[in-house]
Structures are given as structure tokens and as C-alpha cells.
Backbone as XML, in Angstrom:
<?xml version="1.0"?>
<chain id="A" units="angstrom">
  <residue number="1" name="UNK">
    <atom name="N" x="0.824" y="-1.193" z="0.000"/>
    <atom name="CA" x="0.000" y="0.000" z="0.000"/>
    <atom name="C" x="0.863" y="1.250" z="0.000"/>
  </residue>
  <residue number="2" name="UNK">
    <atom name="N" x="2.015" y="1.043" z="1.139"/>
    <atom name="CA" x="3.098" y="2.097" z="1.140"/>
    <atom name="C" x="3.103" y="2.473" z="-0.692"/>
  </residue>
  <residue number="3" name="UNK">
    <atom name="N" x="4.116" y="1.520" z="-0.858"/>
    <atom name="CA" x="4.444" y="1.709" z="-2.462"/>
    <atom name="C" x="3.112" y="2.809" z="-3.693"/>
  </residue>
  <residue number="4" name="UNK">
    <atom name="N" x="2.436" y="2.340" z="-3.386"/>
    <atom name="CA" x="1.393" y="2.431" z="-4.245"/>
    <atom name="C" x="0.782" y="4.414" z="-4.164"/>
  </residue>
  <residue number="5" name="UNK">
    <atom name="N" x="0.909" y="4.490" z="-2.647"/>
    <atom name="CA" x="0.582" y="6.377" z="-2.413"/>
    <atom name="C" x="1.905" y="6.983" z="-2.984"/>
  </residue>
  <residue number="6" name="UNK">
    <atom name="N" x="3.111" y="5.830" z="-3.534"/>
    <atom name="CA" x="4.598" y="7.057" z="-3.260"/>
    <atom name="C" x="4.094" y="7.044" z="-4.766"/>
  </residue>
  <residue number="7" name="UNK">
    <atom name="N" x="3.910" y="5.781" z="-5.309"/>
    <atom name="CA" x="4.271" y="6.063" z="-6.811"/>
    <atom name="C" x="2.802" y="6.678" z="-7.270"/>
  </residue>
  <residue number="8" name="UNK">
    <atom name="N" x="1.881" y="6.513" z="-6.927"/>
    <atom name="CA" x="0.419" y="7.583" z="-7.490"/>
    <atom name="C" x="1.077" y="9.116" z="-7.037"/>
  </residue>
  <residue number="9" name="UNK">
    <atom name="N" x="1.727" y="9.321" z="-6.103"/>
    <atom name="CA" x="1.851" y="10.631" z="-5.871"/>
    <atom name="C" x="2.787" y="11.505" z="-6.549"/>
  </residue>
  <residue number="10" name="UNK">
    <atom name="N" x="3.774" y="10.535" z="-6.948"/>
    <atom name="CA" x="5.221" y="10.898" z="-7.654"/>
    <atom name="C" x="4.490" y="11.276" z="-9.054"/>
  </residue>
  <residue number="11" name="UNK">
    <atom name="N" x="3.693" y="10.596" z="-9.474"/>
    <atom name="CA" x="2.757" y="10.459" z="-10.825"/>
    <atom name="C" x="1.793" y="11.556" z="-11.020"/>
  </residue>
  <residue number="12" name="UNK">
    <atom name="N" x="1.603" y="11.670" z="-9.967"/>
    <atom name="CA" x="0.472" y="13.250" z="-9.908"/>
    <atom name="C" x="1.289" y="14.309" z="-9.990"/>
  </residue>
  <residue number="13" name="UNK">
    <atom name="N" x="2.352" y="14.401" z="-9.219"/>
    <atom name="CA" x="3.566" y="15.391" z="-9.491"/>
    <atom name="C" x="4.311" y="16.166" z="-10.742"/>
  </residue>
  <residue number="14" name="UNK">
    <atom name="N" x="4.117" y="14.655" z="-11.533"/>
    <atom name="CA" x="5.310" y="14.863" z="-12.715"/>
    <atom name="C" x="3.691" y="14.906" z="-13.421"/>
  </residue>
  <residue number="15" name="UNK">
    <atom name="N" x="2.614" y="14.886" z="-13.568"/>
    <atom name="CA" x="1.644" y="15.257" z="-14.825"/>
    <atom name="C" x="1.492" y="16.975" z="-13.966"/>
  </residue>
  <residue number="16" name="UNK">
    <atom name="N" x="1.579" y="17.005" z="-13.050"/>
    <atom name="CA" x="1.077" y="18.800" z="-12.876"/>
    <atom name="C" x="2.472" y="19.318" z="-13.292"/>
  </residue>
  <residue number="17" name="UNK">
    <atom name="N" x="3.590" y="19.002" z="-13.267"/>
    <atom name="CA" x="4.604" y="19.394" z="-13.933"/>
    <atom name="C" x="4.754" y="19.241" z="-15.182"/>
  </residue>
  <residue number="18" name="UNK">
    <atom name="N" x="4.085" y="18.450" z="-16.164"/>
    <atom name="CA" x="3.664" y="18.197" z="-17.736"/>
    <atom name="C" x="2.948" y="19.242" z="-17.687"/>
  </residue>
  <residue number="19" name="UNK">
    <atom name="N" x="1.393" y="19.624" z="-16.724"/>
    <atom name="CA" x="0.136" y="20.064" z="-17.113"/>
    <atom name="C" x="0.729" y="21.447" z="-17.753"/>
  </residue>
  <residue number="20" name="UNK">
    <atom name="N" x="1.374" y="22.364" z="-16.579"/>
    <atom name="CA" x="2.236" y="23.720" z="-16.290"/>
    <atom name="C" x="3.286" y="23.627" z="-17.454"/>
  </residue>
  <residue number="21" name="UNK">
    <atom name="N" x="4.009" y="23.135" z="-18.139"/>
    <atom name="CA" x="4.928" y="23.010" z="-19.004"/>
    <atom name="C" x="4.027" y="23.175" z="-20.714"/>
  </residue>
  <residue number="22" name="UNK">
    <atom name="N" x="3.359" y="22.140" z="-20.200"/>
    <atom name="CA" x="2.276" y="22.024" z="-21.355"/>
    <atom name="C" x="1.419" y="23.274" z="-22.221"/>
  </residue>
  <residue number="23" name="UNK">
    <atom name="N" x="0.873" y="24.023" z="-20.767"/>
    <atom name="CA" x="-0.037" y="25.298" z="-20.957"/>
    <atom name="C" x="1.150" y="26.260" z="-21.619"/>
  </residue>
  <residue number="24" name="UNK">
    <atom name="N" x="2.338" y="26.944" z="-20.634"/>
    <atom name="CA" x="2.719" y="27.344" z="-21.260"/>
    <atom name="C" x="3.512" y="27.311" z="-22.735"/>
  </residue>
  <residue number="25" name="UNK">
    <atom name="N" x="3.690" y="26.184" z="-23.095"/>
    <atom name="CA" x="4.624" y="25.827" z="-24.466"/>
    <atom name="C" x="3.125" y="25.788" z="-25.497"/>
  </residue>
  <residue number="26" name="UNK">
    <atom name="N" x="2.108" y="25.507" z="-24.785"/>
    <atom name="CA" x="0.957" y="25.570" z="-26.098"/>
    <atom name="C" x="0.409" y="27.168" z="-26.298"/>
  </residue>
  <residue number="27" name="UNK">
    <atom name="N" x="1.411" y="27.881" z="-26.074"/>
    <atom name="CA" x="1.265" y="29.360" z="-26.089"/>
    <atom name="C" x="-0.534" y="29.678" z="-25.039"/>
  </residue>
  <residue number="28" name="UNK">
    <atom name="N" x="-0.798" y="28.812" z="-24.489"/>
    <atom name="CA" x="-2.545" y="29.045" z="-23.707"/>
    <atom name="C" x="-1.585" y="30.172" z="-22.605"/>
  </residue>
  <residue number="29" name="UNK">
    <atom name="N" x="-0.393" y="30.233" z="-22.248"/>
    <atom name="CA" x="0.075" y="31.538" z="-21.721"/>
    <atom name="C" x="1.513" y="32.154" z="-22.494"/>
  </residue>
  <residue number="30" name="UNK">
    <atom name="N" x="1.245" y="32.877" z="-23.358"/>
    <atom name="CA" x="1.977" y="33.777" z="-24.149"/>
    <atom name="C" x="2.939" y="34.260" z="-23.241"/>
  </residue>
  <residue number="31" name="UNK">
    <atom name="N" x="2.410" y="35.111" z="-22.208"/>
    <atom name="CA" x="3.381" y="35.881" z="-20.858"/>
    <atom name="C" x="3.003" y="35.231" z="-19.835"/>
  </residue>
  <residue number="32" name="UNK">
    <atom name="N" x="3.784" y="34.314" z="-19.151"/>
    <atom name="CA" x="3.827" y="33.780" z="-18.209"/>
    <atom name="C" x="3.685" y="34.879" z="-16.698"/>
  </residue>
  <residue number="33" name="UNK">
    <atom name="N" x="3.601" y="35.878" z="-16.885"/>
    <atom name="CA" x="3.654" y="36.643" z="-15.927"/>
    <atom name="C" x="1.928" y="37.360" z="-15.443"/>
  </residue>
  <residue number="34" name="UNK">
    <atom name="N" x="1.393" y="37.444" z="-16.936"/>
    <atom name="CA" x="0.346" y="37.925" z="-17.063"/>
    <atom name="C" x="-0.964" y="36.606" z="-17.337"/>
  </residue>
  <residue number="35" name="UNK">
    <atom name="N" x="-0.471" y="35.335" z="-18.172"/>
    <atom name="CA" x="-1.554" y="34.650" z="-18.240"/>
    <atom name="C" x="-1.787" y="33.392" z="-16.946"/>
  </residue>
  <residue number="36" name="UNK">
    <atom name="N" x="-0.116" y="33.117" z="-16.697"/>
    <atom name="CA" x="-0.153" y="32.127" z="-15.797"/>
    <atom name="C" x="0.457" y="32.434" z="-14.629"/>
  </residue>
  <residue number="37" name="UNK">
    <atom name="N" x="-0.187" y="33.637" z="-14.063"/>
    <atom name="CA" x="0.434" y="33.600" z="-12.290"/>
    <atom name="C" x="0.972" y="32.624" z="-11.503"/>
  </residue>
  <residue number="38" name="UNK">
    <atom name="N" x="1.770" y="33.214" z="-10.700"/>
    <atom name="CA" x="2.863" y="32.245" z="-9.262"/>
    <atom name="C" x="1.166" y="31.252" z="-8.668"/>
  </residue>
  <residue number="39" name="UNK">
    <atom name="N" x="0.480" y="31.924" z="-8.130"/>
    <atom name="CA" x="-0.323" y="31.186" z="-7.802"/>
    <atom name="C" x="-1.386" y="30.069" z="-8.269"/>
  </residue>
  <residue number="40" name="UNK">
    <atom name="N" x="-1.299" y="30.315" z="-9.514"/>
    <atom name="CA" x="-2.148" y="29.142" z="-10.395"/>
    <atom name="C" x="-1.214" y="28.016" z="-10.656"/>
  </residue>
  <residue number="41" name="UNK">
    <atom name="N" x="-0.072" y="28.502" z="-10.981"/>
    <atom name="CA" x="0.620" y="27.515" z="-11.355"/>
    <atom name="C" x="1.123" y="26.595" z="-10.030"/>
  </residue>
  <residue number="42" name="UNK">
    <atom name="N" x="0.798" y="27.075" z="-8.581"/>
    <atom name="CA" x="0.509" y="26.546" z="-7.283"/>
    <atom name="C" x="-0.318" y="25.766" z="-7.384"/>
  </residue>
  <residue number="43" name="UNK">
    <atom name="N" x="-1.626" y="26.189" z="-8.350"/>
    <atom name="CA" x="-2.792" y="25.554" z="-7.763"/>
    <atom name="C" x="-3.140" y="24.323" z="-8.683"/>
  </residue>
  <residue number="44" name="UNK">
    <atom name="N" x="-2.447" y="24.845" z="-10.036"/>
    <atom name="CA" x="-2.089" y="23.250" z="-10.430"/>
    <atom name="C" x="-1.199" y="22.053" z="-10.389"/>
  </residue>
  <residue number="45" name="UNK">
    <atom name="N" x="-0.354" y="22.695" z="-10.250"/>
    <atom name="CA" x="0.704" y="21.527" z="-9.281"/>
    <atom name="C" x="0.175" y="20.865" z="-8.447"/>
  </residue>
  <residue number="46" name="UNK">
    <atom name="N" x="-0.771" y="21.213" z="-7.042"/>
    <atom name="CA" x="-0.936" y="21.110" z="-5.781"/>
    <atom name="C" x="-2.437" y="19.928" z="-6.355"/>
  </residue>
  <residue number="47" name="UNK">
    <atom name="N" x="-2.810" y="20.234" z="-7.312"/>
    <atom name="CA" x="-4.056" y="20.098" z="-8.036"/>
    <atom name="C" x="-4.069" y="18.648" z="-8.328"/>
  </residue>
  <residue number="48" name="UNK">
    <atom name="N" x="-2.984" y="18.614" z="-9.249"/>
    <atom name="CA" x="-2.756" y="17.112" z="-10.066"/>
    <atom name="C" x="-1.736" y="16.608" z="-9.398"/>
  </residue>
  <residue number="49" name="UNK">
    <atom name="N" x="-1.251" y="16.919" z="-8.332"/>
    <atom name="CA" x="-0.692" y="15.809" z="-7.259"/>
    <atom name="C" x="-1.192" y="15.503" z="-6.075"/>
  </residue>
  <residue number="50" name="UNK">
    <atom name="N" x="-2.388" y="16.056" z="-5.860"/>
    <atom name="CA" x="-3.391" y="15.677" z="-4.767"/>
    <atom name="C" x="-4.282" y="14.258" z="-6.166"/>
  </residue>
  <residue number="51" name="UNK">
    <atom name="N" x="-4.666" y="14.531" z="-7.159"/>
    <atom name="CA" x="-4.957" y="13.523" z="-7.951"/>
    <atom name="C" x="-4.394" y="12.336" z="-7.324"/>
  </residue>
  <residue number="52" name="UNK">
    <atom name="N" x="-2.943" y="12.402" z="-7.840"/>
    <atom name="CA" x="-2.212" y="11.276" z="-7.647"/>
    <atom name="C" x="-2.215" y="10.862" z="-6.370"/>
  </residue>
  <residue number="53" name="UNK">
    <atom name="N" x="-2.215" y="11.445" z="-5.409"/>
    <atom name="CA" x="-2.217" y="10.642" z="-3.537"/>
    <atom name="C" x="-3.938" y="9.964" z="-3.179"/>
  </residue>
  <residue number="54" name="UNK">
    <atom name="N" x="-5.030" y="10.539" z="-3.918"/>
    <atom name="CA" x="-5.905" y="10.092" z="-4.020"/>
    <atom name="C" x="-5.884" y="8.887" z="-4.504"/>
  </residue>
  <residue number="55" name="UNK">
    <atom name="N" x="-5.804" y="9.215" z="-5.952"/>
    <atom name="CA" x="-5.554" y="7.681" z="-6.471"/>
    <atom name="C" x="-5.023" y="6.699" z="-5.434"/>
  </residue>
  <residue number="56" name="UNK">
    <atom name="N" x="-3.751" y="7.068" z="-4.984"/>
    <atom name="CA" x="-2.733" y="5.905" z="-4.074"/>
    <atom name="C" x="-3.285" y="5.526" z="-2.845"/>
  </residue>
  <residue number="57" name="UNK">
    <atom name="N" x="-4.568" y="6.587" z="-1.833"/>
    <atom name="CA" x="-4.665" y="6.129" z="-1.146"/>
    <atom name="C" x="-6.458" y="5.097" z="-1.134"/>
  </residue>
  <residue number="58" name="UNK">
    <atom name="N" x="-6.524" y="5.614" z="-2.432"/>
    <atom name="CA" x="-8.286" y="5.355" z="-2.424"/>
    <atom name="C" x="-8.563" y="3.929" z="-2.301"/>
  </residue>
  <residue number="59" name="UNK">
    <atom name="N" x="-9.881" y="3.642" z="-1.927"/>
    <atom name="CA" x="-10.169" y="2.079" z="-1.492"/>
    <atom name="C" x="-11.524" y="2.110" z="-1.983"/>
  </residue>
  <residue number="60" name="UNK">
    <atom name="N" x="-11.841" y="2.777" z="-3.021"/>
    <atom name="CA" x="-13.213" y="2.583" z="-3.983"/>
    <atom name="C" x="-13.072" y="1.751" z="-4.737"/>
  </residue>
  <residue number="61" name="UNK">
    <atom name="N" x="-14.140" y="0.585" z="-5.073"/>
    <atom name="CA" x="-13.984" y="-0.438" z="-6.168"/>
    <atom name="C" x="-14.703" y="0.262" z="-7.234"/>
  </residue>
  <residue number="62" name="UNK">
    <atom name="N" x="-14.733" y="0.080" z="-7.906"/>
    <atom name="CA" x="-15.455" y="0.594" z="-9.034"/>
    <atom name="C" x="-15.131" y="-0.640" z="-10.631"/>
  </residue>
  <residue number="63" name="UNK">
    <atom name="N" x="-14.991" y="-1.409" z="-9.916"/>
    <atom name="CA" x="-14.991" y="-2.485" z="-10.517"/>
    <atom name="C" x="-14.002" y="-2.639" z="-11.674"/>
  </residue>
  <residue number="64" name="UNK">
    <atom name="N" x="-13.033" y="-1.767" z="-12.341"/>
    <atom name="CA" x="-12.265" y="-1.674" z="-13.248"/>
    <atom name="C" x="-11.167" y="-0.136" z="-13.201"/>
  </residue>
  <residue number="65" name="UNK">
    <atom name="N" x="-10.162" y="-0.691" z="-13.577"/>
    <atom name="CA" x="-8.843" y="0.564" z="-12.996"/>
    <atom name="C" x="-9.072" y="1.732" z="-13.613"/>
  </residue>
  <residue number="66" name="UNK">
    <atom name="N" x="-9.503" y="1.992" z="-14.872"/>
    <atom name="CA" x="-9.471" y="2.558" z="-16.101"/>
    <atom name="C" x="-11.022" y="3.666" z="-15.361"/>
  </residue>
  <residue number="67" name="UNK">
    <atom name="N" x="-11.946" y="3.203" z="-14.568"/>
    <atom name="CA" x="-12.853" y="4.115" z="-14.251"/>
    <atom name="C" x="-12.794" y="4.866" z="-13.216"/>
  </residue>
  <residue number="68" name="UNK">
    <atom name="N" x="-11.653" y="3.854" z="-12.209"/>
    <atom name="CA" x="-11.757" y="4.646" z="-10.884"/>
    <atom name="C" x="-10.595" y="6.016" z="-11.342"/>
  </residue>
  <residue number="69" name="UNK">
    <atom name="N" x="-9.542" y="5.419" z="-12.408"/>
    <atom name="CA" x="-8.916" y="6.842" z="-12.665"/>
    <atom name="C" x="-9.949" y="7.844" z="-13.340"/>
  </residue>
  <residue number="70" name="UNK">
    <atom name="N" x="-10.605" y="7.741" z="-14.147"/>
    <atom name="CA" x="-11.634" y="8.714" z="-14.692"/>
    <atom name="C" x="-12.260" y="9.208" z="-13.181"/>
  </residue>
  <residue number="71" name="UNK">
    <atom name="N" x="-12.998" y="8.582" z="-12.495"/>
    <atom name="CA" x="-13.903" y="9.084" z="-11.606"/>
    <atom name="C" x="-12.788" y="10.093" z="-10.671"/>
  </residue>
  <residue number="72" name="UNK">
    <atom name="N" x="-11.490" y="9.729" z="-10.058"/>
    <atom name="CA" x="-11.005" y="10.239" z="-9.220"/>
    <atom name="C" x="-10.084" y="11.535" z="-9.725"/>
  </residue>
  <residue number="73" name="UNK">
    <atom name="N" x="-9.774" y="11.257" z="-11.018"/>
    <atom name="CA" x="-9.426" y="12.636" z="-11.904"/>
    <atom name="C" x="-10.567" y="13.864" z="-12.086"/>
  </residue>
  <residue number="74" name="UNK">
    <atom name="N" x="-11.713" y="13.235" z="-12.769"/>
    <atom name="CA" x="-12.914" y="14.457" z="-12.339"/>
    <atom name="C" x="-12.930" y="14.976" z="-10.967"/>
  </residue>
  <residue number="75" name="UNK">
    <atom name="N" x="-13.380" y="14.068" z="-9.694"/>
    <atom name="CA" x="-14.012" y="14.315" z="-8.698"/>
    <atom name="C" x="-12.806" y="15.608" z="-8.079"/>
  </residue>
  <residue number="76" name="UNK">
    <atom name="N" x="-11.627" y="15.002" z="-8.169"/>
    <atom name="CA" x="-10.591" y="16.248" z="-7.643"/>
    <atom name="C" x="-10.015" y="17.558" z="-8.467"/>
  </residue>
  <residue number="77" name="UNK">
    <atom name="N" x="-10.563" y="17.205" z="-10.172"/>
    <atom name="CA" x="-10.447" y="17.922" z="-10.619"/>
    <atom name="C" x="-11.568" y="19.352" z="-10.452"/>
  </residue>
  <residue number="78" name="UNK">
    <atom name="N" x="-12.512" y="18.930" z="-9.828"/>
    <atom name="CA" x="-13.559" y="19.594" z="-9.895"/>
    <atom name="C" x="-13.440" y="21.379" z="-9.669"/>
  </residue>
  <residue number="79" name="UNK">
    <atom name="N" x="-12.621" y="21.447" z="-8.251"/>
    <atom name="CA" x="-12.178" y="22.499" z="-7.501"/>
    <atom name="C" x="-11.273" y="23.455" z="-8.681"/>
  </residue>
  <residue number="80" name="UNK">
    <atom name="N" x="-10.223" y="22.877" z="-9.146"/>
    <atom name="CA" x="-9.274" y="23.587" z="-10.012"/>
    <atom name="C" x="-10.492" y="24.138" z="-11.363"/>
  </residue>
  <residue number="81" name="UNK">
    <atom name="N" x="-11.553" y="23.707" z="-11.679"/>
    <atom name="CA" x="-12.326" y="23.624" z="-13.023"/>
    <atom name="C" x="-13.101" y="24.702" z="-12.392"/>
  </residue>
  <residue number="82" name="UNK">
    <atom name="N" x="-13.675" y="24.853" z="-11.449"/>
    <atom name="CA" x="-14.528" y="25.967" z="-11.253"/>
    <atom name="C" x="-13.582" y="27.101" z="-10.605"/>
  </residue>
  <residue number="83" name="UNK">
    <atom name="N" x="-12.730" y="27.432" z="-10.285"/>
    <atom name="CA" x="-11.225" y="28.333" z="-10.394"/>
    <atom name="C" x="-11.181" y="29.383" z="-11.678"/>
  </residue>
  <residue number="84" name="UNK">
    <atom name="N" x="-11.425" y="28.173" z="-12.609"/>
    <atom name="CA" x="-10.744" y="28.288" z="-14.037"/>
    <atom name="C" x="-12.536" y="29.402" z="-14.188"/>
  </residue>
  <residue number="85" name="UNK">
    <atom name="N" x="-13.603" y="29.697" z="-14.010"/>
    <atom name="CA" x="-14.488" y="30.203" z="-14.532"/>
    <atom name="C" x="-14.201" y="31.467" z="-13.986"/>
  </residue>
  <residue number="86" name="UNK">
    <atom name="N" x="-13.215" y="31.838" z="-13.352"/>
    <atom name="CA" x="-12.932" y="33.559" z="-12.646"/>
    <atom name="C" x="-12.030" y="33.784" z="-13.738"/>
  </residue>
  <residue number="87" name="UNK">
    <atom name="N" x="-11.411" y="33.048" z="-14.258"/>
    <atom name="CA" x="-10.410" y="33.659" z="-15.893"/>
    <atom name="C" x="-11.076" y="34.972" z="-16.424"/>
  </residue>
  <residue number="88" name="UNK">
    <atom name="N" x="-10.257" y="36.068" z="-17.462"/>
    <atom name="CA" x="-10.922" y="36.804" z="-17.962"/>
    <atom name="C" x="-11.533" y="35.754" z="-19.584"/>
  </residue>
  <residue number="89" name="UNK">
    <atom name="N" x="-10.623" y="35.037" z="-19.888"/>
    <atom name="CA" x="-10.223" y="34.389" z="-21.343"/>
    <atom name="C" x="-10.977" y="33.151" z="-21.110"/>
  </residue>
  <residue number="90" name="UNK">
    <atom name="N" x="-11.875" y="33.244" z="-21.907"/>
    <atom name="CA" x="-12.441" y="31.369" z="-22.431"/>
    <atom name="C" x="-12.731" y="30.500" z="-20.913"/>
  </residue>
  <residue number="91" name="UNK">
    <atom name="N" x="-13.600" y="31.183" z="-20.317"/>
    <atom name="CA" x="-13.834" y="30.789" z="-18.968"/>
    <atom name="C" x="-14.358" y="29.206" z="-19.055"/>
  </residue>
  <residue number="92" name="UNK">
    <atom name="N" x="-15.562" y="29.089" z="-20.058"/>
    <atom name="CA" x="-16.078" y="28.120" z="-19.815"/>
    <atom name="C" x="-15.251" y="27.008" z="-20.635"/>
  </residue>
  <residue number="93" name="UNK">
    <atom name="N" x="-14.314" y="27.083" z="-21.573"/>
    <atom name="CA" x="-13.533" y="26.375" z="-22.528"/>
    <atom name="C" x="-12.276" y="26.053" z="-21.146"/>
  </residue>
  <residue number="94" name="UNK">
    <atom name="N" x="-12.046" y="26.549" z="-20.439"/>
    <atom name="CA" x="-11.076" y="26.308" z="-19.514"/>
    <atom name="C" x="-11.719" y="25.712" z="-18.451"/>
  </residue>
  <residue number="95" name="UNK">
    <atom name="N" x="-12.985" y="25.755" z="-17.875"/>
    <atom name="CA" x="-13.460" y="24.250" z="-17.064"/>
    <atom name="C" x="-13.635" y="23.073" z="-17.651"/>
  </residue>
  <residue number="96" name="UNK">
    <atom name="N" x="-14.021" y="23.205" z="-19.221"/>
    <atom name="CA" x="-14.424" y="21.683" z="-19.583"/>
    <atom name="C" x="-13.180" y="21.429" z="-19.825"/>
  </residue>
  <residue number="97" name="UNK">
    <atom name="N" x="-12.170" y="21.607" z="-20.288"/>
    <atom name="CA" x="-10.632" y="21.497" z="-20.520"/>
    <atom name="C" x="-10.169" y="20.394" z="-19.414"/>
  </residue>
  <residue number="98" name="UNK">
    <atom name="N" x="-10.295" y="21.523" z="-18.146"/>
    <atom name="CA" x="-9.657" y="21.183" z="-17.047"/>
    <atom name="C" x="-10.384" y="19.783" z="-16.630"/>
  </residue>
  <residue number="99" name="UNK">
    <atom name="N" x="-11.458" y="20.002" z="-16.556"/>
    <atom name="CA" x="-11.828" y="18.370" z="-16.085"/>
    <atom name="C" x="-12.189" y="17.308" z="-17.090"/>
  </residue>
  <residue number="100" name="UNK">
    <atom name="N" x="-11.380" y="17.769" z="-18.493"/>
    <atom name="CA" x="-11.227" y="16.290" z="-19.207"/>
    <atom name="C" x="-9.539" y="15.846" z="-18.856"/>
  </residue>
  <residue number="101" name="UNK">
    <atom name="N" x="-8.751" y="16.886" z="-18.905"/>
    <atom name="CA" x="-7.840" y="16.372" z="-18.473"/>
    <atom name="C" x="-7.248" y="15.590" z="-17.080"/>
  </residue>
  <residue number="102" name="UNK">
    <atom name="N" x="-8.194" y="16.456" z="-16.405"/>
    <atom name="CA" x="-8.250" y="15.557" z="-15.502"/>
    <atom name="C" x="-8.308" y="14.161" z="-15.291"/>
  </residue>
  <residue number="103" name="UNK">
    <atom name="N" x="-9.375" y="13.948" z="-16.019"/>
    <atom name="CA" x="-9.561" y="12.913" z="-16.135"/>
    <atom name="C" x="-8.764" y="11.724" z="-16.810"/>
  </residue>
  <residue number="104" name="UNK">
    <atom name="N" x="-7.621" y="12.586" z="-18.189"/>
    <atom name="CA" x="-7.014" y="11.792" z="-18.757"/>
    <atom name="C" x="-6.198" y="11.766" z="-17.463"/>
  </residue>
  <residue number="105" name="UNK">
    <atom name="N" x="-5.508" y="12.387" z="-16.793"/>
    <atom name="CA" x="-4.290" y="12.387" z="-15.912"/>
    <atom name="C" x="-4.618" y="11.141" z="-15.319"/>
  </residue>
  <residue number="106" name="UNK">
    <atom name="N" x="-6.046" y="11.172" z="-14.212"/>
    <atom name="CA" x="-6.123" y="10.371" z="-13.422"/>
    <atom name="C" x="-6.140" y="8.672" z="-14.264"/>
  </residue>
  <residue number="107" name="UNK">
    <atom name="N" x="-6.543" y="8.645" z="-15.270"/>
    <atom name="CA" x="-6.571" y="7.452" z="-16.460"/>
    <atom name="C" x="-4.740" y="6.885" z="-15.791"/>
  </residue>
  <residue number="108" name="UNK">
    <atom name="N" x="-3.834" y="7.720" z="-16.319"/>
    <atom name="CA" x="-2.289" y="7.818" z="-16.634"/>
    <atom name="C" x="-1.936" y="7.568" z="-15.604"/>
  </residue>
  <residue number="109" name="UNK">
    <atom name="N" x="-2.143" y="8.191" z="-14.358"/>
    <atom name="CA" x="-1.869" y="8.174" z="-13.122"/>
    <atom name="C" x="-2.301" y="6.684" z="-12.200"/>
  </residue>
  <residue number="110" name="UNK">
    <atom name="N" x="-3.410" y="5.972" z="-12.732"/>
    <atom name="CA" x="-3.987" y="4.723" z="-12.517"/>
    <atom name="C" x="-3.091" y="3.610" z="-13.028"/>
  </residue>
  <residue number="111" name="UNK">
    <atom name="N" x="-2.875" y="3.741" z="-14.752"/>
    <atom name="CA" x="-2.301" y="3.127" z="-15.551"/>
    <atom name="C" x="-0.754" y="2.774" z="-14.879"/>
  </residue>
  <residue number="112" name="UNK">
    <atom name="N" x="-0.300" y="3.961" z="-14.549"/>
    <atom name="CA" x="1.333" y="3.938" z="-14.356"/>
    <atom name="C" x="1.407" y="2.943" z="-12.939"/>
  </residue>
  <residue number="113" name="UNK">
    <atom name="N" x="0.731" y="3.742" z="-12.016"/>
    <atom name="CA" x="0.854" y="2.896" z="-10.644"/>
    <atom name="C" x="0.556" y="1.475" z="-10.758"/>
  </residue>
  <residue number="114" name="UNK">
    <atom name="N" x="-0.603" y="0.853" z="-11.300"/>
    <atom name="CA" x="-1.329" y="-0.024" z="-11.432"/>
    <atom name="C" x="-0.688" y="-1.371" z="-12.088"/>
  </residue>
  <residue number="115" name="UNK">
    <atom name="N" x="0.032" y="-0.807" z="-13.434"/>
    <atom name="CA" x="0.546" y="-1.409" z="-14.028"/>
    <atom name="C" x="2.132" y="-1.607" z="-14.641"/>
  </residue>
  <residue number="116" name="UNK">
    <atom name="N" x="2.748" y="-0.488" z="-14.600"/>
    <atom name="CA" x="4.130" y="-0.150" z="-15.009"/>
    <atom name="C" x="4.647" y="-0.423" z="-13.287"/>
  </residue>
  <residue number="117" name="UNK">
    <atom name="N" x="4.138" y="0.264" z="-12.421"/>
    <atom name="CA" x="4.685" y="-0.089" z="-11.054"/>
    <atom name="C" x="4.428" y="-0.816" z="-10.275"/>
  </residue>
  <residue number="118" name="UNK">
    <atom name="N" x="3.019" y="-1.673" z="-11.101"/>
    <atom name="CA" x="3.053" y="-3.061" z="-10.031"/>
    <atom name="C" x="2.484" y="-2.700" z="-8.533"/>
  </residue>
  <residue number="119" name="UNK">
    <atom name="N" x="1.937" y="-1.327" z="-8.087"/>
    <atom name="CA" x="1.593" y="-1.339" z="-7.403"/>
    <atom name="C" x="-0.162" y="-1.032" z="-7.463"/>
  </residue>
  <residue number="120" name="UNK">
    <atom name="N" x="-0.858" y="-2.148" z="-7.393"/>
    <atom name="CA" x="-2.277" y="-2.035" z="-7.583"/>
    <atom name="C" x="-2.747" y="-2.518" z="-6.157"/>
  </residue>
  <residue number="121" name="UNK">
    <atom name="N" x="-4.244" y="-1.985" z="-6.209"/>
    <atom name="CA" x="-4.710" y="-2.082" z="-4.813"/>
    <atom name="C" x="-4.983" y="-3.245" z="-4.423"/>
  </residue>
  <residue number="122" name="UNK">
    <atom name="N" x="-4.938" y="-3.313" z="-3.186"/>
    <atom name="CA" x="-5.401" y="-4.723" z="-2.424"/>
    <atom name="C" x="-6.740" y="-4.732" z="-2.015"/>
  </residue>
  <residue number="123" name="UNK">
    <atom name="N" x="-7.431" y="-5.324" z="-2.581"/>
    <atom name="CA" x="-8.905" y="-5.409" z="-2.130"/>
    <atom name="C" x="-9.207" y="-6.435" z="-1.110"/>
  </residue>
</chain>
């Protein structure tokens, strides 16, 4: 179980460090100063690596790996997605965004632990 919160969490880490890398290189922040503030880029980091410790510590069956990452990528994505509707720019294009990716993350974040690390849950 140890194993399983380090590597979901390490995994949530390095996708909010993709997510933040991502936004800005897809020009979605031109000026990093002006589109993607110190604090957002807090709040997604903090965002999609709370994903990942969820994932690691969760004890929901949901009967298949592939849903509980969907479900647990939305459900925590939720907070960061309604954030995203105080934007001046594409308010509502930046919640549905945020909680599909979410959702892919938590998919990735399931996948990696589950299967590349061998650490899947004990039911």
C-alpha cells in the first residue's frame, strides 16, 4: 500500500509538472507573468498531485482501474475547473478542458501505478 501512495503521488507530481509546461509551451500563456500567475501555477501543481495521492490512497472499487482513474481525476479535478471560470479568457472552454484532463491524468496516473509499477490495490 506504502508503495502504491509514493508512486500515485510521484505520478500526480510529474503530470502537474507536464500540465504547467504544457499550458505554457501551447502558447494558452503567451506571458507567463500575465496569463499564468505564481499562484495558479501553485494551484495546479498542488491540483494534479493531490490527484495522484488520491488515487494511491483510495479504497473505492469501481470495478475496473481505467474508471476509478476517470472518476477520481474528475471528482478532484472539480475544484481547479470551477477556479478556471474567474479567468478573464475562455472561462467556460477552460473548465471543460480542465476536467477532461483531468480525467485523462487520473486514467495515466492509474495506468502507471497499477501497471508499469506493479503497485495495484489490495482489495
Amino acid at each position: 500500500m506504502k508503495k502504491r501512495i509514493i508512486v500515485a503521488t510521484i505520478c500526480g507530481l510529474l503530470t502537474g509538472i507536464f500540465c504547467i509546461v504544457a499550458d505554457i509551451e501551447a502558447g494558452l500563456a503567451k506571458n507567463v507573468a500575465e496569463q499564468l500567475p505564481p499562484p495558479a501555477i501553485g494551484e495546479i501543481l498542488c491540483n494534479r498531485t493531490l490527484i495522484g495521492f488520491a488515487i494511491g490512497i483510495s479504497a473505492l472499487t469501481l470495478g475496473h482501474w481505467l474508471l476509478h482513474g476517470v472518476v477520481m481525476g474528475f471528482l478532484f479535478s472539480t475544484p481547479l475547473a470551477f477556479s478556471c471560470l474567474f479567468t478573464p479568457q475562455y472561462p467556460v472552454k477552460l473548465f471543460i478542458l480542465t476536467l477532461v484532463f483531468g480525467m485523462i491524468y487520473g486514467v495515466f496516473i492509474e495506468f502507471m501505478t497499477s501497471f508499469v509499477f506493479k503497485a495495484r490495490k489490495q482489495e
